[in-house]
N, C-alpha and C positions, 0 to 999 in steps of 0.2 A: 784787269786789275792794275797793277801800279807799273809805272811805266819805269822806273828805276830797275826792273829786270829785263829790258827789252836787250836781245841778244846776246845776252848773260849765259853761263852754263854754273847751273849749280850742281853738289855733287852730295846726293843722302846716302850717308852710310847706312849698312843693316836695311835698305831697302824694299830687302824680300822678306822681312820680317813680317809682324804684323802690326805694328805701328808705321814701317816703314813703306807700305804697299799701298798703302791709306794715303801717306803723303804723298807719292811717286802720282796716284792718281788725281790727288787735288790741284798738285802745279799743273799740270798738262789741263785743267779743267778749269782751272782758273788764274795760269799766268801764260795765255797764247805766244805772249811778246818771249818767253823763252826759247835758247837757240839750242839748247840741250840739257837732259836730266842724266846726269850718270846716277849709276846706280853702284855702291862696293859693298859684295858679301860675299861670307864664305861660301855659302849653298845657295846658288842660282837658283830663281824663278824662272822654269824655260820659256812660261805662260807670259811671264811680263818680254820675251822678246816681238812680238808684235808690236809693241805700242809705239808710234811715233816720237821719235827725239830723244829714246830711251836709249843711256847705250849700259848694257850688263856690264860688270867686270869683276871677276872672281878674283877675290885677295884676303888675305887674315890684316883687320888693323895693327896686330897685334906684329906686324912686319911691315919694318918704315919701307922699305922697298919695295914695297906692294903700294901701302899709301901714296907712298912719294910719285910713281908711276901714274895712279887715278889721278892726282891732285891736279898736272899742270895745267893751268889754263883754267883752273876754277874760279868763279868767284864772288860763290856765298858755297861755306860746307852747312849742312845741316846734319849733326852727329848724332846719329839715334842708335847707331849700333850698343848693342851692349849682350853681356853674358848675365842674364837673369836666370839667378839659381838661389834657392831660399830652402831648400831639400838637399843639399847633396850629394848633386848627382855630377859636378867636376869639381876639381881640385882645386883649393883656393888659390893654388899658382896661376891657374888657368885664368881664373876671375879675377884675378890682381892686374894680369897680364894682357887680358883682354879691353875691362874696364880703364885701366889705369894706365898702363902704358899705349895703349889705344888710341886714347886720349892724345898722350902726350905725342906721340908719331902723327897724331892729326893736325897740334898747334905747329908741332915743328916744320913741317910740310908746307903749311900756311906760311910761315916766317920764311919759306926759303922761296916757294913758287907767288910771294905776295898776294895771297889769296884774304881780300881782308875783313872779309867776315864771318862766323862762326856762331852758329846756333846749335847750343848742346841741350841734348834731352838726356833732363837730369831727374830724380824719382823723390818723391814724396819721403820715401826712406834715408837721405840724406837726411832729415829731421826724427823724425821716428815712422810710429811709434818706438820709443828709446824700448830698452831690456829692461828697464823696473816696473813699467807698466804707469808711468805717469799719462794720464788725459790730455790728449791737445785736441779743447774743446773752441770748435768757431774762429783757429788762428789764421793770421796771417804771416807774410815772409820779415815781418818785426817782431812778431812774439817772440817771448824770451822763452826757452824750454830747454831740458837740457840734455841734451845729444849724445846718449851714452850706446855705444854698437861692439860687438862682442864678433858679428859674423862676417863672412867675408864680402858678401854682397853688398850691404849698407855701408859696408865699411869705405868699400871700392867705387861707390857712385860719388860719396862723400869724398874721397881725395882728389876726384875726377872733375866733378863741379870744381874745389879749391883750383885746380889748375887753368879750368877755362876760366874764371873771376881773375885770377891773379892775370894771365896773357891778356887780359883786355889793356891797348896801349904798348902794347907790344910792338916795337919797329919792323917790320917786312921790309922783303925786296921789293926795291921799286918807290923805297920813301916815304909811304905813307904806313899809317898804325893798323894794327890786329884791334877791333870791334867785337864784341863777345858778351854773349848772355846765356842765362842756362831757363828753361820751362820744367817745372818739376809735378811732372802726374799726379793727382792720387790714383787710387787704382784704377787702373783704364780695362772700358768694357768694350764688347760690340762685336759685328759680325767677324765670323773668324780667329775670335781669341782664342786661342790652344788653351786655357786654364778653363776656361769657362765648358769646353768641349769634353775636357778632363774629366770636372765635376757630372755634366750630363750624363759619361759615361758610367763613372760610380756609381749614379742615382739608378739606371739602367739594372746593375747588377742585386741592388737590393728592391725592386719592383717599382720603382720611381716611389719608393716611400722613403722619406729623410727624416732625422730626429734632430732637434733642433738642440745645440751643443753651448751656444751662449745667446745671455738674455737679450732680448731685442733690444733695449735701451742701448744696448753698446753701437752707438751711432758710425758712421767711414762715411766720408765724401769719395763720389766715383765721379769719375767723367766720361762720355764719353769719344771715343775713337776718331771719331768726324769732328768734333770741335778741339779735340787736340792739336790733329792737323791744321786744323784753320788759324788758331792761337798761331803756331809753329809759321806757318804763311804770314798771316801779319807780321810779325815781328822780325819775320825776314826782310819783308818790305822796309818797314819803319828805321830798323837797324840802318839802313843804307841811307833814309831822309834824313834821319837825328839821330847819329851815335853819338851822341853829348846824354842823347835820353836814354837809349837802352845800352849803352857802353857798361858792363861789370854791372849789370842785374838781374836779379833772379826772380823769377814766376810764378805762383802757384796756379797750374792749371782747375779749372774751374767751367762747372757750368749750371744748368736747372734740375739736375739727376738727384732726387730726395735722399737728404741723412736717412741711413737705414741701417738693419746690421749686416753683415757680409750674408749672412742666410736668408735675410728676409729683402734683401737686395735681388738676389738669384733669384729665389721665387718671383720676382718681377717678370722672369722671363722662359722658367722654366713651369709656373704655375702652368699657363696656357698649353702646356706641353703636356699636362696631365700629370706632373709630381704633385706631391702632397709633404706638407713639411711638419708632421708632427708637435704637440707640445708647447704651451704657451709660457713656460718654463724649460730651462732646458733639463736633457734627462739623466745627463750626465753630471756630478755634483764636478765641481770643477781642479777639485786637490787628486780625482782621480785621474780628469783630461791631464794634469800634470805629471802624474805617474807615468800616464803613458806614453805622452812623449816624451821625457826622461829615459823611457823605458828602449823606445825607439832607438835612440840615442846609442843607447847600449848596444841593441840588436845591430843596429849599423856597423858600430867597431866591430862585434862579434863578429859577422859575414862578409867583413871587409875583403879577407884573405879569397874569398871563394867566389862573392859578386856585389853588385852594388846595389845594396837595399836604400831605399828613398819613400819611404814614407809622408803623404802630405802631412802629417803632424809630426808635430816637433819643435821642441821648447818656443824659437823663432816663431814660428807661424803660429801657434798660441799665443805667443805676447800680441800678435800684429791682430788677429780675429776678435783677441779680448780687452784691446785697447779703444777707448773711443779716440779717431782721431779725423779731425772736422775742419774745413776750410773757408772762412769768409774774408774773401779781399774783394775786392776791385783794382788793384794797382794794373791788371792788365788792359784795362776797360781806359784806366787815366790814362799809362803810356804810350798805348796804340791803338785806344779805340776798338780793343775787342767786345765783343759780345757775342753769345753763343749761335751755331751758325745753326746748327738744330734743336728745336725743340725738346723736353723730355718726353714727349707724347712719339714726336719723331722717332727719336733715341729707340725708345722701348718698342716701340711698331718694329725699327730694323731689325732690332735683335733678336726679338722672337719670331719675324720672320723667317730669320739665318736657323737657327735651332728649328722651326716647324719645319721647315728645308731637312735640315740633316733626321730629323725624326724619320722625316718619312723615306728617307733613303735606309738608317737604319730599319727601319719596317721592311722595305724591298729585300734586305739582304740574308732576312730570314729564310 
C-alpha cells in the first residue's frame, strides 16, 4: 500500500478489542513497509502475541504514564480505544475517564513525544440518534440536527471528538503540527461482535424464536467491521499525503450493508442460523416498551446496593432501536478515495459464517 508508512511504527489503541483486532490485522496485511504495530490495552490478546511486528502493551489510557511510555517513537496513533456502555454496567466516572480523559492523555503524549498524526474512532452517537427521537434520515456530516445526550456514553465520545477536532494544528515536539481526524461508525457488525454474540445467546434461551419489538420501517445504517478498518487505513495514509485535506474532519463511516431495522438487520444473519423473527408488526405496543425500560430504570437503582443489574432495554437503547437514523455521504470516497473494500454479499457470507461457527460449537457443548 502506501509507501508514506514504510518504517513507521504506528500505535492502535484498544487493539484487542473488536474493532481493534480487525485493524491490527489489516496493517500487517496491507501495509508490509510497516516497521511495528503496537498494540495498548487493558486486557491482552495472548493469541495476537504471535503475530509479526506486533508488540502487546498492557496500560489504562485513562493513565498518562501508561500512555506516555507506549507512545515514544510513534508515528500515526490510531485511537479506537473506548469504554462502550449504553446499559449500565460502569460508572459514568469510569466512561468519562476512559473516553474523555483517554483521549486527552493521547493528544498530550502526541504534543510531547511529536507524534503527528492521530486518527480517532469516533461513534455515530456523537450525533444521535438525540433523546427526543428526532429522525436522521439519509444524513451526512453537514446535516443540521440537533444533538441532545442525556447519557454518559454519547456524551463522552461527543466531548472526545471535540478534543481531537480542536488539537488538529496543534504544535509538537520537534516543530511540526498535530494532524487529526475522527471516523464515526454507524453500528458496526461482523465476525466476533460481543453484542451480536449477546443477542444470539438471548435468541438461544427463548428457542431461537424472536418477536419483533419495532416496525421495520425504522430504517440504521450498519457498516461493516472490515471496511471500517480499511476507511481507518486509508485515511491513515492520506492524513500523512494531504493534512491540508483531512486535517479537523470528520467521517461518517459507510458502506453497501442495506437500511433495515436493528431486528430485521440480525436476521440477515441469524435467519440462516435457524431463528425465526416473528410478527410483521411489532407485538409489543410501544408506550409499553417504555414502561419497561423506565421500569428497568427503577429496578437498577433499586438492586444497586446488592448487584449490578444491566438490562439491554432502557430508555437509551429504545430511543437508539426506535429512531430511524441513516447515512448518505461520500465525503470519504472525495477525500481519500475510499470505497468499500467488501461487498455486502461478502459482509453477510462472513458473518454468518462466524455465528454457523459458534452455533455449532454451541451444539457440541450440549
Amino acid at each position: 500500500m502506501g509507501s508514506s508508512s514504510r518504517n513507521q511504527i504506528y500505535l492502535v489503541t484498544g487493539g484487542c478489542g473488536f474493532l481493534g483486532k480487525h485493524m491490527v490485522q489489516m496493517l500487517l496485511d496491507e501495509e508490509p513497509g510497516l516497521a511495528e504495530v503496537r498494540v495498548l490495552d487493558l486486557h491482552l490478546d495472548e493469541s495476537m502475541r504471535h503475530l509479526d511486528r506486533v508488540t502487546l502493551i498492557q496500560g489504562d489510557i485513562s493513565n498518562l504514564e501508561h500512555v506516555m511510555a507506549a507512545m515514544k517513537g510513534v508515528h500515526l496513533v490510531i485511537h479506537t480505544a473506548s469504554l462502550v456502555d449504553v446499559w449500565g454496567r460502569a460508572p459514568p466516572e469510569k466512561i468519562t475517564a476512559v473516553n474523555v480523559q483517554g483521549t486527552q492523555n493521547i493528544i498530550e503524549a502526541c504534543v510531547t513525544h511529536g507524534t503527528q498524526y492521530l486518527v480517532y474512532t469516533s461513534s455515530m452517537e456523537v450525533v444521535g440518534p438525540n433523546s427526543k427521537g428526532d429522525p436522521f434520515f439519509r444524513g451526512n456530516e453537514d446535516t443540521k440536527y440537533d444533538v441532545v445526550h442525556n447519557e454518559p456514553y454519547p456524551v463522552s465520545k461527543a466531548k472526545a471528538e471535540q478534543l481531537v477536532i480542536k488539537a488538529n494544528g496543534q504544535p509538537v515536539e520537534g516543530g511540526k503540527k498535530l494532524v487529526t481526524c475522527a471516523l464515526r461508525p454507524t453500528g458496526i457488525y461482523g465476525e466476533n461482535h460481543s453484542f451480536m454474540k449477546e443477542i444470539y445467546d438471548k435468541g438461544l434461551s427463548t428457542r431461537r424464536c424472536m418477536i419483533r419489538t419495532v416496525p421495520a420501517s425504522t430504517e440504521h445504517g450498519r457498516v461493516y467491521v472490515g471496511n471500517v478498518t480499511w476507511m481507518h487505513l486509508l485515511v491513515a495514509q492520506k492524513i500523512q499525503q494531504s493534512p491540508s485535506t483531512i486535517g479537523g474532519q470528520v467521517y461518517f463511516c459507510y458502506d453497501d450493508s442495506p437500511y433495515k431495522s436493528y431486528e430485521d438487520f440480525n436476521m440477515e444473519f441469524l435467519g440462516p442460523c435457524g431463528f425465526r423473527l416473528w410478527g410483521s408488526r411489532p407485538f409489543v405496543p410501544f408506550f409499553l416498551l417504555r414502561f419497561i425500560a423506565l421500569f428497568n430504570i427503577f429496578l437498577q437503582w433499586l438492586l444497586k446496593p446488592i448487584c449490578t443489574y444491566t438490562p439491554i432495554l432502557n430508555p437509551y437503547t429504545l430511543a437508539v432501536v426506535s429512531t430511524i437514523f441513516t447515512v448518505q455521504t461520500d465525503k470519504a470516497k472525495q477525500h481519500f478515495g475510499y470505497q468499500p473494500l467488501y461487498s455486502w454479499e461478502e459482509c453477510r457470507d462472513r458473518t454468518i459464517k462466524w455465528l454457523q461457527e459458534l452455533d455449532a460449537q454451541r451444539k457440541a457443548e450440549k
